[in-house]
C-alpha positions in Angstrom: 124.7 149.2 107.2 122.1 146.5 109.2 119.5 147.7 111.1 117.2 144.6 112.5 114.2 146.1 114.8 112.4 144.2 117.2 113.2 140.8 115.5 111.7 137.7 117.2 111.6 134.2 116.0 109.7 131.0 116.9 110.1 127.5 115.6 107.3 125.1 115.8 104.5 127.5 117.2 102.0 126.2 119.2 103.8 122.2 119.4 105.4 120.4 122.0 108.7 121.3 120.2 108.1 125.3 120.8 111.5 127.1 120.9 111.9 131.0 120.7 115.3 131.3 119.6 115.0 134.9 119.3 113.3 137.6 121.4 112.7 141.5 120.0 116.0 141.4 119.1 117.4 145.1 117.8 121.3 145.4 116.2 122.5 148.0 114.3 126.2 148.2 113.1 127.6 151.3 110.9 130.0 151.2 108.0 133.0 149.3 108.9 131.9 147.6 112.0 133.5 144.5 112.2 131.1 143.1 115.2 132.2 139.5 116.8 128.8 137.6 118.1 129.4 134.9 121.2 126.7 133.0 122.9 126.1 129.6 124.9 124.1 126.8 122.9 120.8 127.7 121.8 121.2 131.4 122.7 119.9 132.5 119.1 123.5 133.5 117.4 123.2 131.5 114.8 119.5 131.9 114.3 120.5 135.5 114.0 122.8 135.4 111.3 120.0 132.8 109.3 117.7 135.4 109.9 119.6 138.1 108.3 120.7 135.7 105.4 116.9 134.9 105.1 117.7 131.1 105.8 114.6 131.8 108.4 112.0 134.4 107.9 111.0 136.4 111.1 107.8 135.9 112.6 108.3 139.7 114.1 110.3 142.7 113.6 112.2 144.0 110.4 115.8 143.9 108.6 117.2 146.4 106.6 120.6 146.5 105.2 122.4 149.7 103.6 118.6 151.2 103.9 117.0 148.6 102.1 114.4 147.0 104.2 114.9 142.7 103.3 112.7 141.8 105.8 110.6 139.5 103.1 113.2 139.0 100.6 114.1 135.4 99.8 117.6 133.5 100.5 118.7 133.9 96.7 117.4 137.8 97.0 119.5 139.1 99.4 122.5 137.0 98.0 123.8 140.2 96.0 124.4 142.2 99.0 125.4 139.6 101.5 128.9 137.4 101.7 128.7 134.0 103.8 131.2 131.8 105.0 129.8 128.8 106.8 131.2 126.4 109.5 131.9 123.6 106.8 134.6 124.0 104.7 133.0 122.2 101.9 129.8 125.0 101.8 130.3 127.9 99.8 132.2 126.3 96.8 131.1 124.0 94.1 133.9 120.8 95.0 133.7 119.3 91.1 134.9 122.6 90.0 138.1 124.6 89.6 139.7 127.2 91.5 139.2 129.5 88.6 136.0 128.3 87.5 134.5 128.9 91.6 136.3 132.5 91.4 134.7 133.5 88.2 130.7 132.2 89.2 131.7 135.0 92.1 133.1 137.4 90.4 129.6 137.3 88.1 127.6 137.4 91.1 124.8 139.6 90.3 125.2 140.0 86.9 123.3 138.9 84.0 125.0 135.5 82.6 124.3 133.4 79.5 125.1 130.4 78.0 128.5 131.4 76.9 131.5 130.5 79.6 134.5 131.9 78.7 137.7 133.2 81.8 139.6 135.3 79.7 143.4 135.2 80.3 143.2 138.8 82.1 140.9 137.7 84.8 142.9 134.6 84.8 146.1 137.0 86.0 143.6 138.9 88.8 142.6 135.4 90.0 146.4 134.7 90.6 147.1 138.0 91.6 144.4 137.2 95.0 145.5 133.9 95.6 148.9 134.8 95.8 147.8 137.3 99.2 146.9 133.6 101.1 150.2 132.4 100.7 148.9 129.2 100.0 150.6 128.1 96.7 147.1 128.2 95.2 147.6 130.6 92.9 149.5 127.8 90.6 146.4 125.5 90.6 143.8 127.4 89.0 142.1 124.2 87.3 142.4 122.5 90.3 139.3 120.8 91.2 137.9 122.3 94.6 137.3 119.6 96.4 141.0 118.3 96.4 142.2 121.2 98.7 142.4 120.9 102.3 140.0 122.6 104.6 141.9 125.8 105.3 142.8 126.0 101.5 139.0 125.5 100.8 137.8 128.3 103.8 140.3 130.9 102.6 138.7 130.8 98.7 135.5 130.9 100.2 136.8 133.8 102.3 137.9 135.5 98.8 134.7 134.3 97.2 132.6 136.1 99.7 134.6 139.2 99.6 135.4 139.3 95.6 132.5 141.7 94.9 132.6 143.7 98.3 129.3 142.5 99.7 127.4 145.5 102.5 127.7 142.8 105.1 129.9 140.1 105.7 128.3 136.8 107.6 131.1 134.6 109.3 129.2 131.7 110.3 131.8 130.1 112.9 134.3 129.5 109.4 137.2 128.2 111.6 135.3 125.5 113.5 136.2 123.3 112.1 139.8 123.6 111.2 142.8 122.7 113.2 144.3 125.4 115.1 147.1 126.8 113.1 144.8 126.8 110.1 142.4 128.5 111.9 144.9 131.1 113.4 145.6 132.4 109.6 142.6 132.1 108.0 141.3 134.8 110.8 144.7 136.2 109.7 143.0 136.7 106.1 139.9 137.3 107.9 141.0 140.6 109.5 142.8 141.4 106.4 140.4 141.4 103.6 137.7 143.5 106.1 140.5 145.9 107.1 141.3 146.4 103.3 138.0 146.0 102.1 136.7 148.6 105.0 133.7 145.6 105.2 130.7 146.0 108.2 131.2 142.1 109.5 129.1 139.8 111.6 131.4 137.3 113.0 129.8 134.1 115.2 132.3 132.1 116.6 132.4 129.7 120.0 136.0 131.0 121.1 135.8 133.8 123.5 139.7 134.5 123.0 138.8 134.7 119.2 135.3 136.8 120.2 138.1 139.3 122.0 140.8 139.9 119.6 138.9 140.3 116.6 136.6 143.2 115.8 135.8 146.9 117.3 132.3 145.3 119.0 131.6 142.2 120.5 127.9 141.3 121.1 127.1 138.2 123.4 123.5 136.4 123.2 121.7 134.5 126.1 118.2 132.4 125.5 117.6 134.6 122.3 118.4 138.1 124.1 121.5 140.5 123.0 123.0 140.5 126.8 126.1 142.5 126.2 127.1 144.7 123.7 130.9 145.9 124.2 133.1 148.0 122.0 136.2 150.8 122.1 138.5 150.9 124.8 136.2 148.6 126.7 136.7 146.3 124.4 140.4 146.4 124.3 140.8 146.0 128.0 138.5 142.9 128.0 139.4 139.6 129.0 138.2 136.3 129.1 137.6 136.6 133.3 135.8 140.0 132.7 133.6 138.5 130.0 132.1 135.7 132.0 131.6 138.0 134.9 129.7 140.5 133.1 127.9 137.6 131.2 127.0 136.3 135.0 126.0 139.7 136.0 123.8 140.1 132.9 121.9 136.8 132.6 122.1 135.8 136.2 123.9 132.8 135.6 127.0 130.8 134.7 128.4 130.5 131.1 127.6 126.6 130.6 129.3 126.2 127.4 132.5 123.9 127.6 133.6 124.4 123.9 133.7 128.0 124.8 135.5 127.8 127.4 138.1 125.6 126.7 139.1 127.0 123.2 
């Protein structure tokens, strides 16, 4: 379903601010793969994902998804393949809008639209139907604006959002960064949920390497814009957060410096 070849990527070439964030960089996940992506501070995760996403084009290398090659699409181009959920909860929704009205510009995603807005009362009931899986009471706020729910509320419609029209690849840009712990325990609830149902192929960045463990069939670990570790099956099941860092040491030849890591 994702097949990147060789990708490399250097910001400000040839300055005094030269940083190669990524280094012939190959990842290919099959249908269904929900693949968890860990890494230090400027080891190139999330320059990977805004490479796939076409946030940043590649300077080397190509990206193909479901056997199209996107390597020189635009953002808004490869927006009817790809779902995103970013870091911030306010990203991904439009906050002076409804629940129903940010459901419904999803649900059209892709489609040819015109001037005419109209949520008929039977996609009105669907709506309902998918918020009432979060278990969130949102499902009796449909005109409620966006921007008066809470974080978690706000992450889990985005999490529907991105998954309303079954995208080939799922981006999880770190989406429970920023919430509190409990919230962030069930949003990655819903998380595993909608991709189990769904039978989604996920890329999922995230700083915690509990998180990075439990979640997913692969987990793929990045150092100074190189894929270090790639781990998945029973190997994967048996992992644990003391096995991680010594393969990570083994690997890169150094200690795992990243405190938000290893304290979450």
């Amino acid at each position: 379903m994702l097949s990147m070849n060789g990708v490399s990527k250097i910001f400000n070439p040839g300055t005094v601010n030269e940083k190669t964030a990524l280094r012939n960089v190959s990842l290919n996940l099959e249908e269904g793969d929900f693949v968890t992506l860990i890494g230090g501070n400027g080891s190139g995760k999330s320059t990977l994902l805004n490479c796939i996403a076409g946030v940043h084009m590649v300077d080397k290398g190509s990206i193909v998804i479901d056997g199209v090659d996107l390597t020189k699409f635009s953002e808004h181009k490869r927006a009817g393949v790809l779902g995103r959920v970013f870091q911030d909860p306010m990203f991904g929704t439009a906050a002076n809008l409804g629940i129903e009205e940010n459901l419904a510009l999803a649900f059209r995603r892709g489609q040819k639209r015109s001037l005419r807005w109209h949520i008929s009362a039977k996609e009105k009931e669907t709506y309902k139907e998918l918020l009432k899986h979060l278990d969130l009471g949102l499902e009796d706020r449909l005109s409620t604006k966006v921007g008066l729910l809470s974080g978690g509320q706000r992450q889990a419609l985005t999490l529907v959002m991105a998954t309303l029209k079954k995208p080939k690849l799922l981006l999880l840009d770190e989406h429970t960064a920023a919430l509190d712990p409990k919230t962030a325990a069930k949003v990655l609830e819903l998380t595993d949920r909608f991709i189990d149902e769904g039978n989604l192929t996920a890329l999922m960045v995230t700083h915690n390497m509990k998180d990075a463990i439990k979640h997913g069939n692969r987990l793929v670990m990045m150092h100074d814009g190189y894929i270090i570790l790639d781990i998945q099956g029973e190997e994967k099941q048996k992992l644990t957060v003391e096995d991680l860092l010594q393969r990570f040491g083994k690997a890169s030849g150094e200690e795992f410096a990243n405190d938000r890591a290893l304290l979450s």
